[in-house]
C-alpha positions in Angstrom: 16.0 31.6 15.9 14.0 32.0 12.5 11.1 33.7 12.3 7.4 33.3 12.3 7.5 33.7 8.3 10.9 31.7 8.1 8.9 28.5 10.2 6.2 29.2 8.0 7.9 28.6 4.7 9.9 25.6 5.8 6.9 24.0 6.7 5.2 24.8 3.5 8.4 23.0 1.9 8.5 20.1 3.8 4.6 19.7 3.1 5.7 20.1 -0.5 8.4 17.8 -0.7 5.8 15.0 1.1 3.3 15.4 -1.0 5.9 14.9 -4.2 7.5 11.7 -2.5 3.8 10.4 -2.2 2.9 11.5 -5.4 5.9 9.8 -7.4 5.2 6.7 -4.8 1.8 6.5 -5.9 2.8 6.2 -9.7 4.8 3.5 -9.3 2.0 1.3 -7.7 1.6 -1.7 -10.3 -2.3 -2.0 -9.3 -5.3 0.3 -9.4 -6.4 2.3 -5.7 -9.6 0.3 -5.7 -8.2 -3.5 -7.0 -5.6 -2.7 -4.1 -8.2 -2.4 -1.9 -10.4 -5.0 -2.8 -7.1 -7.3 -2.6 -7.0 -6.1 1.4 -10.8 -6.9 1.8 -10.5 -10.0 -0.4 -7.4 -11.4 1.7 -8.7 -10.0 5.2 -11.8 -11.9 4.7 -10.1 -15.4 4.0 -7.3 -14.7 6.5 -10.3 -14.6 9.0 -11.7 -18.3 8.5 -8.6 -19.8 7.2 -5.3 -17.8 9.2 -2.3 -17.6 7.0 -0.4 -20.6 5.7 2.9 -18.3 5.2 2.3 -18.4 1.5 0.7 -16.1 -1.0 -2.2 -17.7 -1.8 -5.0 -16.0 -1.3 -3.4 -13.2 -2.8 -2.4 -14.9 -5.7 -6.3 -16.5 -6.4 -7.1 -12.7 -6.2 -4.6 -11.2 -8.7 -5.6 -14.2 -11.3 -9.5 -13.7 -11.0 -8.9 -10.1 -11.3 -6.1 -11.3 -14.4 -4.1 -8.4 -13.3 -0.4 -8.2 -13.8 0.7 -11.4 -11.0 5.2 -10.8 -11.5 4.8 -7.3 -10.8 2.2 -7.0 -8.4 4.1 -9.9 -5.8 7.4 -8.1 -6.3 6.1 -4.4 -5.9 4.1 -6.1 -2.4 7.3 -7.9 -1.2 8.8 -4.5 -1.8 6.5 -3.3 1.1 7.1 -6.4 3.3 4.2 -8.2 1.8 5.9 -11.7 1.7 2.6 -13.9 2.3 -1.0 -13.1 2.5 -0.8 -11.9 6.7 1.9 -9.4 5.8 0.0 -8.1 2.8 -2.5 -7.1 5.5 -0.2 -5.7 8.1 2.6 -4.5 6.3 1.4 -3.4 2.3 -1.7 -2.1 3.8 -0.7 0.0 6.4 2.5 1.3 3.7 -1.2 2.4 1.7 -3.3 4.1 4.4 0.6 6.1 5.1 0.7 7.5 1.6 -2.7 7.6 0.5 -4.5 8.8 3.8 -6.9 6.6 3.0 -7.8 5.2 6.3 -11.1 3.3 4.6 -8.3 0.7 2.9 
């Protein structure tokens, strides 16, 4: 059985090693913390009158009034199960509160 010191410095490596893999997660996000957000408060809010059609539009209306980078933003969303404006909700931006701890998204 390790010790006290032994359980000690494992944990301190595994906190290490999560904070890297969230770091180097974080870098390759094709879209600034605070457009990402405003994308999940933008979407949420149409979702709410209109429901989802299964598409991306809402998402897309968002990324070209912003004029932010559309091919790469869609493919690094269905990356994180964001395949139409409902899933961007419950899929990308639950993947952001998990590595940001950002529970505010």
């Amino acid at each position: 059985m390790p010790s006290k010191e032994e359980k000690k410095r494992r944990q301190t490596i595994r906190k290490a090693i999560v904070k890297k893999q969230r770091a180097q997660e974080l870098a390759q996000v094709p879209i600034s913390g605070s457009d990402l957000k405003d994308l999940f408060a933008f979407v949420d809010k149409k979702l709410e009158s209109a429901g989802c059609d299964h598409t991306m539009r809402h998402t897309l209306a968002f990324l070209e009034q912003r004029n932010l980078a559309k091919e790469r933003i869609i493919a690094w969303l269905a990356e994180h199960d964001g395949y139409c404006d409902c899933e961007v909700i419950a899929n990308v931006e639950e993947h952001w509160i998990e590595i940001t701890g950002d529970q505010n998204a």
